[in-house]
Structure formats: C-alpha cells, structure tokens
Biotite code that builds the C-alpha atoms (Angstrom):
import biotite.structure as struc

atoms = struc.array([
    struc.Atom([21.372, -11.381, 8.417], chain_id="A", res_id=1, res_name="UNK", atom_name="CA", element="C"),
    struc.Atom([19.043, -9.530, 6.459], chain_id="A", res_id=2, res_name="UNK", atom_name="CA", element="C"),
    struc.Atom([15.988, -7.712, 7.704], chain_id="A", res_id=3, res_name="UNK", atom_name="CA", element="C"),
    struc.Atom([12.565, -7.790, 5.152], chain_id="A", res_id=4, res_name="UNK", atom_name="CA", element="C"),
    struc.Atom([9.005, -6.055, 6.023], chain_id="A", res_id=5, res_name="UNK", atom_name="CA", element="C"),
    struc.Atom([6.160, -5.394, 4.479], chain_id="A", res_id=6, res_name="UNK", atom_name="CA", element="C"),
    struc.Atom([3.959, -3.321, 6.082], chain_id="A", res_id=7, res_name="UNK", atom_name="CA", element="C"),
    struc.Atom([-0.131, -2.401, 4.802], chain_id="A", res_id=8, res_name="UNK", atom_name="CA", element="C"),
    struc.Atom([-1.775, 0.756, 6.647], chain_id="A", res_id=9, res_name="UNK", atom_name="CA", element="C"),
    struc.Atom([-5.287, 2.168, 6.272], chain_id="A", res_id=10, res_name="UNK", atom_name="CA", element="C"),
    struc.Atom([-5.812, 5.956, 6.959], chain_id="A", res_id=11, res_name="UNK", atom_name="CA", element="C"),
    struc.Atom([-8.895, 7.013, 7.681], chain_id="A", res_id=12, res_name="UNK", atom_name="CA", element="C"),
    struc.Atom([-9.274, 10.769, 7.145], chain_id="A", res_id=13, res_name="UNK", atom_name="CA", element="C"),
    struc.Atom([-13.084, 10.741, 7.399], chain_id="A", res_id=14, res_name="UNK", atom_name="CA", element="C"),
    struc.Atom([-16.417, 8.421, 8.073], chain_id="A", res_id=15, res_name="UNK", atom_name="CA", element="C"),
    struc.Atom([-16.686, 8.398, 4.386], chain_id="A", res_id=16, res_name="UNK", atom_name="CA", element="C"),
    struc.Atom([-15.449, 5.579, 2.818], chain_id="A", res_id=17, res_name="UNK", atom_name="CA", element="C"),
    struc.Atom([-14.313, 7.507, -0.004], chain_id="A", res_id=18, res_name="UNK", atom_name="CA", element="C"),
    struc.Atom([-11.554, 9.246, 2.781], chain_id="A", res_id=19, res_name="UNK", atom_name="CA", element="C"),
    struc.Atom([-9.861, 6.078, 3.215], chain_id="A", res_id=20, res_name="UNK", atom_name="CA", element="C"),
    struc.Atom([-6.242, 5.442, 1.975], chain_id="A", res_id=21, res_name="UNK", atom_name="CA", element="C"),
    struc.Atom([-3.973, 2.058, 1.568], chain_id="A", res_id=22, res_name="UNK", atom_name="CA", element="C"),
    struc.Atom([-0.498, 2.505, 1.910], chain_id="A", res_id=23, res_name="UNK", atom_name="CA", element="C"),
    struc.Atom([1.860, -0.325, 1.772], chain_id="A", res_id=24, res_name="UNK", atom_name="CA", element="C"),
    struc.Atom([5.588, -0.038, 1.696], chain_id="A", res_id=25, res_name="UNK", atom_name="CA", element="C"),
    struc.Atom([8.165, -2.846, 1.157], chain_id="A", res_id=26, res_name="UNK", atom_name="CA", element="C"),
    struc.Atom([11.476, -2.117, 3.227], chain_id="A", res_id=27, res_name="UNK", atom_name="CA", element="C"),
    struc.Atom([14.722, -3.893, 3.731], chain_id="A", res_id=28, res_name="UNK", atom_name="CA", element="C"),
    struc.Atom([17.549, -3.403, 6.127], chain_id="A", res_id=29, res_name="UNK", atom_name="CA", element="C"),
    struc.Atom([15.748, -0.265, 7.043], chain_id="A", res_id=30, res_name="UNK", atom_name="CA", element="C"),
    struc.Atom([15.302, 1.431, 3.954], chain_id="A", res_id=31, res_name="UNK", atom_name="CA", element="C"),
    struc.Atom([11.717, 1.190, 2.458], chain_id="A", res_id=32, res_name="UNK", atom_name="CA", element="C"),
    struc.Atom([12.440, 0.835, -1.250], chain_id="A", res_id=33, res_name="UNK", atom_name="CA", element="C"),
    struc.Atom([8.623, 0.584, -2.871], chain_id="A", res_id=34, res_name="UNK", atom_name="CA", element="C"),
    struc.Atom([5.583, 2.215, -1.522], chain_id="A", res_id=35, res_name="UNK", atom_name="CA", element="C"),
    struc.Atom([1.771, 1.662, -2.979], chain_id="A", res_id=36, res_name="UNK", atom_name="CA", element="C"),
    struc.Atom([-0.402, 4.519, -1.808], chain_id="A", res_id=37, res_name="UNK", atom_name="CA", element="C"),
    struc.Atom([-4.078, 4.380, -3.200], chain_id="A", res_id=38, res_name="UNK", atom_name="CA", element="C"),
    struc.Atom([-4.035, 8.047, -3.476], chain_id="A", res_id=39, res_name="UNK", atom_name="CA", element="C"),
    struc.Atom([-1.760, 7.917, -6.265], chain_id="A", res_id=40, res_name="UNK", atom_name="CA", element="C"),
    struc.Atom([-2.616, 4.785, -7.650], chain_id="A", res_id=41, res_name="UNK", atom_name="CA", element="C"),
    struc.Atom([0.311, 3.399, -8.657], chain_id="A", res_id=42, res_name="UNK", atom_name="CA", element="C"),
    struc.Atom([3.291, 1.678, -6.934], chain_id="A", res_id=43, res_name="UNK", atom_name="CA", element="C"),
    struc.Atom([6.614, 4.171, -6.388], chain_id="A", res_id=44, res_name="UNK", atom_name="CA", element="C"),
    struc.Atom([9.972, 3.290, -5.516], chain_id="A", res_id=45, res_name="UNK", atom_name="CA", element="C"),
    struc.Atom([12.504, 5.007, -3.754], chain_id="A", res_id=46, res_name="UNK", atom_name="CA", element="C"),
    struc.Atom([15.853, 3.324, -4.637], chain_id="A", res_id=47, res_name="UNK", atom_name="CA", element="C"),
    struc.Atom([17.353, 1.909, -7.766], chain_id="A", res_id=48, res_name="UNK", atom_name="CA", element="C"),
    struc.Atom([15.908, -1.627, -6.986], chain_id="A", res_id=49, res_name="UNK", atom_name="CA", element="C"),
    struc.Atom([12.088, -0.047, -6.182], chain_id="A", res_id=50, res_name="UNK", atom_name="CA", element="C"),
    struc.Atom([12.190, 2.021, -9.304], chain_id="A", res_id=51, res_name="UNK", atom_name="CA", element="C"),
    struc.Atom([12.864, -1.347, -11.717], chain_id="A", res_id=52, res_name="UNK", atom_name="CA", element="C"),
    struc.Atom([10.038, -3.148, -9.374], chain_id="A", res_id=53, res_name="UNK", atom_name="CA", element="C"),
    struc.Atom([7.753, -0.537, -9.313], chain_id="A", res_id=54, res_name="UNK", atom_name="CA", element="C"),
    struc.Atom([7.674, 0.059, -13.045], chain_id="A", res_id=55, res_name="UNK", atom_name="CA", element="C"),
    struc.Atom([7.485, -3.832, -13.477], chain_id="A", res_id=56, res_name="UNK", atom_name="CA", element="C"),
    struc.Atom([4.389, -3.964, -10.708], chain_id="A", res_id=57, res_name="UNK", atom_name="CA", element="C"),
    struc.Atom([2.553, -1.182, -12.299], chain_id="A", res_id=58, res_name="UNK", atom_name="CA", element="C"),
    struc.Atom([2.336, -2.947, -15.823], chain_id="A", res_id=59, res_name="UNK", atom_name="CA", element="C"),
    struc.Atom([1.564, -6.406, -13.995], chain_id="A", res_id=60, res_name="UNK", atom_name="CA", element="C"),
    struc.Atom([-1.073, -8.164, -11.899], chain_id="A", res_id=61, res_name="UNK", atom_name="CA", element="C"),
    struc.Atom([0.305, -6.567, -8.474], chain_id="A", res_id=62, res_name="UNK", atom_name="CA", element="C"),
    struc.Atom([-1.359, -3.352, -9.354], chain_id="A", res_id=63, res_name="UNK", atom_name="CA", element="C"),
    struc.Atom([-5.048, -4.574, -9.673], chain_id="A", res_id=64, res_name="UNK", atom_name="CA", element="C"),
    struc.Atom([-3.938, -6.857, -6.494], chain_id="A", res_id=65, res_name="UNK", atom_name="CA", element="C"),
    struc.Atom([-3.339, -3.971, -4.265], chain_id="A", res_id=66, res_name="UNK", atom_name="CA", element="C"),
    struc.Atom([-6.517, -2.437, -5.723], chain_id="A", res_id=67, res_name="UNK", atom_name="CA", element="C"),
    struc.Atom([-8.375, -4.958, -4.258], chain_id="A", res_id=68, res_name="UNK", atom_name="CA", element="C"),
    struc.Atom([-6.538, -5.207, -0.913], chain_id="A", res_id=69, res_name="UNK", atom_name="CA", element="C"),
    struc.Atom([-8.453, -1.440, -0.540], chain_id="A", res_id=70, res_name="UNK", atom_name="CA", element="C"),
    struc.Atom([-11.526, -2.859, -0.738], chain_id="A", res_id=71, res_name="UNK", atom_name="CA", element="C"),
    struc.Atom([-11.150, -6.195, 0.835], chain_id="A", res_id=72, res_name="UNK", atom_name="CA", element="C"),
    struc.Atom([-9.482, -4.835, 4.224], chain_id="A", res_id=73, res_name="UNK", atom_name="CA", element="C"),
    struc.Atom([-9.501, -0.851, 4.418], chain_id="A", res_id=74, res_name="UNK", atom_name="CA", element="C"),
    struc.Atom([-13.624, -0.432, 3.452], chain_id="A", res_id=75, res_name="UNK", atom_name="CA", element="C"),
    struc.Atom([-14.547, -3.916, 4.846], chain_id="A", res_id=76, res_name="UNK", atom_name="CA", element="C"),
    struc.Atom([-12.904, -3.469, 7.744], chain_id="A", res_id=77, res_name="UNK", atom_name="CA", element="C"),
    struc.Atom([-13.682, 0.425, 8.493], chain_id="A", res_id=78, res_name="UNK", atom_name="CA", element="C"),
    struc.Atom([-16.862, 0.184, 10.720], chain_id="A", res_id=79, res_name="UNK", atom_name="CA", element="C"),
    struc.Atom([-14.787, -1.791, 13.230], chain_id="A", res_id=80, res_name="UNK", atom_name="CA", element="C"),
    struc.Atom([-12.050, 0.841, 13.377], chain_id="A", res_id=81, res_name="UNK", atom_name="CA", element="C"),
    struc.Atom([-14.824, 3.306, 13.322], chain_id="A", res_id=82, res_name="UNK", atom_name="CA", element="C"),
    struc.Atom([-16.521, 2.106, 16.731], chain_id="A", res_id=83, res_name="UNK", atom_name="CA", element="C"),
    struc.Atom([-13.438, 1.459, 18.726], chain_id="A", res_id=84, res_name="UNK", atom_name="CA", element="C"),
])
C-alpha cells in the first residue's frame, strides 16, 4: 500500500503573535514532497511532483487557504498553548 500524511505545525518563537509560524508539509511513502511555511509565504516543493503542485497552489485558492489556516488555528489557538 501506499502511505499519505499531511501534517500542520505551529511554532511559537515568542508571546507575540507576530512570532508565530504555520508549517504544513504533504508527504508520501516517507518523502515530504510540498511544504507551506508562513515565513516564506508561499508553498515549496521538494520533488518533481511538489514543484508542478506547488507552482499550481501558489497561483490558486490553496494559497489564501493556508493563509487563513494561520489565523484560524496558530493565533486563535496560541493562548491555550501559551498557559499549558
């Protein structure tokens, strides 16, 4: 069989909610092949296949998706993570 995950982190570097950072990365069989990082701002991929999806991703709705996956978990969520 074949082996899919998608995984979504938020890093907090500082209390400030302008220190947080969204990464998700799309793997399969073990390779991760596209990464988002909120950093950057964009979608990058690692292998032949991630390259042709993260161009297409970048010029689509995905992008402004993602986006709003920062603000909608990472910042919502960041006083919780905060107090544990």
């Amino acid at each position: 069989g074949y082996f899919y995950h998608m995984m979504r982190q938020c890093r907090y570097s500082s209390k400030d909610l302008q220190g947080i950072e969204l990464i998700t990365s799309y793997v399969f069989n073990q390779a991760e092949y596209i990464r988002f990082n909120s950093t950057v701002g964009k979608y990058v991929g690692y292998t032949e296949y991630g390259v042709k999806n993260a161009e297409a991703w970048n010029k689509g709705p995905e992008l402004a998706g993602e986006l709003g996956e920062l603000e909608r978990v990472c910042k919502h969520n960041a006083p919780i993570d905060y107090s544990a």
